[in-house]
C-alpha positions as CSV (number, residue, x, y, z in Angstrom):
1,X,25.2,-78.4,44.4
2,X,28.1,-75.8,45.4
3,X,30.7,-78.2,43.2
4,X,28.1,-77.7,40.2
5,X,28.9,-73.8,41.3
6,X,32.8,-73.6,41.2
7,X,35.2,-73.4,38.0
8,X,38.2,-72.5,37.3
9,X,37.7,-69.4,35.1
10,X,38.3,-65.9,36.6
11,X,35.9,-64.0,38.3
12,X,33.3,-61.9,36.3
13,X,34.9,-58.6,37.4
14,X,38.3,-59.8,36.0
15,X,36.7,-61.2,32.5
16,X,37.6,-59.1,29.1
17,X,34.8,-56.8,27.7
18,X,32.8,-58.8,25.0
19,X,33.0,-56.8,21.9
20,X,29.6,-55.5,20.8
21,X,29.3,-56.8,17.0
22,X,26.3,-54.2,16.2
23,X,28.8,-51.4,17.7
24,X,31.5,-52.5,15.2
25,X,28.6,-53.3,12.8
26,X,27.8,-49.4,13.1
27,X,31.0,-48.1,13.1
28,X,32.1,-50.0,10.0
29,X,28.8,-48.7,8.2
30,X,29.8,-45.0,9.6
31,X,32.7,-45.4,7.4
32,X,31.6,-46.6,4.7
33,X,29.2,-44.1,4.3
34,X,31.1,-41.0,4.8
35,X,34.4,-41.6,3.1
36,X,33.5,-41.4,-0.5
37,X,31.8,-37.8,0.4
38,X,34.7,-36.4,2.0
39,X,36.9,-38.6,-0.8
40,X,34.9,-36.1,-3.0
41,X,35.4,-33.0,-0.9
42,X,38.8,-33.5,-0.5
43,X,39.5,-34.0,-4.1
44,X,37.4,-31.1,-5.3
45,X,39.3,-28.4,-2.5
46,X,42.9,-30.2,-4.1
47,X,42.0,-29.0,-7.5
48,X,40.5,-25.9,-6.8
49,X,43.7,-25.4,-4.8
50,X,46.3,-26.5,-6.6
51,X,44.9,-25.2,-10.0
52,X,45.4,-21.8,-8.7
53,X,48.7,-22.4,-7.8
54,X,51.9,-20.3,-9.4
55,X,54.3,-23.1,-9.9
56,X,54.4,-24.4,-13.1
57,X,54.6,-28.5,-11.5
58,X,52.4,-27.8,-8.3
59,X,49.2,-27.8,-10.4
60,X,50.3,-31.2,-11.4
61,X,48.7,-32.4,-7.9
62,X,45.4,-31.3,-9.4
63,X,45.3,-34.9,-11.5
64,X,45.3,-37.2,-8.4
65,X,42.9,-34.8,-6.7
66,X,40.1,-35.3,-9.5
67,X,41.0,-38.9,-9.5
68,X,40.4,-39.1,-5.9
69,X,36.9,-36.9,-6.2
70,X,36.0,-39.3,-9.3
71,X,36.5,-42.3,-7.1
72,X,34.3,-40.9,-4.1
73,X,31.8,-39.8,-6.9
74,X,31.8,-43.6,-8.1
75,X,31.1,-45.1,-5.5
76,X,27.8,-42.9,-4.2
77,X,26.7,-43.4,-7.3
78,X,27.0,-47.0,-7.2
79,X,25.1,-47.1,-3.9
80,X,22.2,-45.5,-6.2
81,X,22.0,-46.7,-9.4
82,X,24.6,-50.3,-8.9
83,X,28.3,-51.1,-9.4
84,X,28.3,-51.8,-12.7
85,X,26.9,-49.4,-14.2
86,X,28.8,-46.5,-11.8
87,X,31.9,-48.4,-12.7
88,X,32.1,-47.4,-16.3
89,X,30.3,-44.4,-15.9
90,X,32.3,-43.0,-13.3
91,X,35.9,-43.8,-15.3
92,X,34.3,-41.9,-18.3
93,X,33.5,-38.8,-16.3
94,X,36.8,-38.8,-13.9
95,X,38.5,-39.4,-17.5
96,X,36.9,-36.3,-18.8
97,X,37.1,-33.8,-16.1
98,X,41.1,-34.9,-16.5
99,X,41.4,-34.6,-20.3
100,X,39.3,-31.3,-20.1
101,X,41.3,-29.8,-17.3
102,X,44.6,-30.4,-18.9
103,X,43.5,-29.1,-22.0
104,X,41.9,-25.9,-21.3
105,X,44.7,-25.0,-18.0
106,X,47.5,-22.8,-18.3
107,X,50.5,-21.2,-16.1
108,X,52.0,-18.3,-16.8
109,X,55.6,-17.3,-16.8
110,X,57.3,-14.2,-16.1
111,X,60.9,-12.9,-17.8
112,X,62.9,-9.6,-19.2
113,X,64.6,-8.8,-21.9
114,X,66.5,-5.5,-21.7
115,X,63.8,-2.8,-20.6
116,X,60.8,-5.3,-21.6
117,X,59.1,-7.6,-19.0
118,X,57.0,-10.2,-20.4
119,X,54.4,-12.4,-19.0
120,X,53.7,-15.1,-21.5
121,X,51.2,-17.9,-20.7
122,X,51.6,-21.8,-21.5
123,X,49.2,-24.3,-22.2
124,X,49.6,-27.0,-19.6
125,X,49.8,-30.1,-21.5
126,X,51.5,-28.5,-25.1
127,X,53.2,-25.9,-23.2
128,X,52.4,-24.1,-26.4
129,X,52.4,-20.0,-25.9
130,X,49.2,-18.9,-26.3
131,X,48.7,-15.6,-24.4
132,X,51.6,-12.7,-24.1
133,X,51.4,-9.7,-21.7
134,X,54.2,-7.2,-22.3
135,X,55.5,-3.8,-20.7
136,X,58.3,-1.7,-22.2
137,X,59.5,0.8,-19.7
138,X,62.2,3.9,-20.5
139,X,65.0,2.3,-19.3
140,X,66.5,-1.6,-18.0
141,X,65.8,-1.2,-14.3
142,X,61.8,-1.7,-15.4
143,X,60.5,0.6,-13.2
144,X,57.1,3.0,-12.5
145,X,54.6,2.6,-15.2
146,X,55.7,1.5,-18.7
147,X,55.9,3.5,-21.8
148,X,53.9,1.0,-23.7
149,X,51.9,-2.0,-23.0
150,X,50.5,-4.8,-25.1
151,X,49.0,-7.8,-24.8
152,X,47.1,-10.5,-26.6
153,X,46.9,-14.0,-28.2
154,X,49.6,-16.1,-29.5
155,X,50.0,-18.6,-32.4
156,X,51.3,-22.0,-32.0
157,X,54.1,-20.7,-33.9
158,X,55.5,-18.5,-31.5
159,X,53.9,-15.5,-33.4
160,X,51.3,-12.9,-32.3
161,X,47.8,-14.0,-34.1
162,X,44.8,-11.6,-33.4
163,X,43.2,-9.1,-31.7
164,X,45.9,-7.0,-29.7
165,X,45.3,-3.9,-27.4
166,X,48.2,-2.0,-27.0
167,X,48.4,0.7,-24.4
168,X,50.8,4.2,-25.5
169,X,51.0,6.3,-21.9
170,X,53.4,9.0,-23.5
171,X,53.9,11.6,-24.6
172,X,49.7,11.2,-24.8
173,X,47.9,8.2,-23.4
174,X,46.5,6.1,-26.7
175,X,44.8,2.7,-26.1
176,X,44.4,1.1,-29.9
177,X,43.6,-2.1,-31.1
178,X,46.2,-3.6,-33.5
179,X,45.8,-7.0,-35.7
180,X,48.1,-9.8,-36.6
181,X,48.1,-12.6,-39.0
182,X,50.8,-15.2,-37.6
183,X,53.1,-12.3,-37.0
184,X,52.2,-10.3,-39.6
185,X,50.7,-6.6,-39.0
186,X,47.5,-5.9,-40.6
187,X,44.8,-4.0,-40.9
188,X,41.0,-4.1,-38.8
189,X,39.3,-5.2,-42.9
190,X,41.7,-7.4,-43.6
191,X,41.2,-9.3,-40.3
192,X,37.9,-9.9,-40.8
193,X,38.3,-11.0,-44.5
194,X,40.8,-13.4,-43.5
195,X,38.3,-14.8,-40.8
196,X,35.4,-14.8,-42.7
């Protein structure tokens, strides 16, 4: 009987921990179910960072960042609805939030010529002018307040189009509104007949 009791193997004290499959089991389905909400967290804090960003390339990071909340996005709604059906659906929206971002985002650039300081804003993905901010101060070294200020939109061509307000501080302080069609000055009708 005490033969039938001895072996070779090591004691019980010395034996390696068993690993628990229903702890791994647990811990694998922790992960699984957190990661496409912080994948969607993540990726939604990225763009809202990097979208405000002053450089005109750091915004750039602002495409992986919806990719990466897109993916997240995907796969809870695969978990509700099935994978198929998520798959194309969340492409299509992940595609759109990125086409719609480009498009309507700008950066803005700031530059001098003389005793003029201009701040022009781009489009992101034409880098077409479409906004200009300008100061004219009284001499080069730009500063105090500026003599004049004007700002408004911009055509494709380079060429003020639109609706400007332009700001006269001396020798009274004026605030108009002056029109432009592609460049050309004209007057409140004419606007309005042109855009009719």
């Amino acid at each position: 009987m005490n033969q039938g009791l001895q072996t070779n193997g090591p004691a019980d004290w010395d034996a390696e921990p068993i690993e628990d499959p229903a702890a791994n089991n647990e811990f694998n389905v922790f992960l699984a179910t957190v990661w496409p909400g912080f994948a969607v967290g993540v990726g939604f804090f990225g763009w809202l960072f990097f979208s405000i960003a002053d450089s005109q390339d750091l915004p750039l990071y602002c495409y992986p960042s919806i990719a990466l909340a897109g993916a997240g996005g995907t796969v809870i709604f695969a978990r509700r609805s099935g994978i198929r059906k998520a798959k194309w659906i969340g492409v299509l929206l992940t595609l759109a939030a990125v086409v719609a971002w480009g498009y309507f985002d700008t950066y803005e650039r700031t530059w001098h010529n003389d005793n003029v300081r201009f701040r022009d804003t781009y489009s992101r993905w034409g880098g077409n002018l479409v906004y200009r901010d300008l100061d004219i101060f009284e001499n080069d070294a730009r500063q105090g307040l500026p003599v004049v200020s004007e700002e408004g939109p911009m055509a494709g061509t380079g060429r003020p189009h639109g609706a400007w307000e332009v700001t006269i501080r001396k020798p009274d302080l004026r605030i108009k509104t002056q029109f432009y069609w592609y460049g050309e000055e004209i007057e409140e009708g004419e606007w309005y007949l042109r855009n009719r």
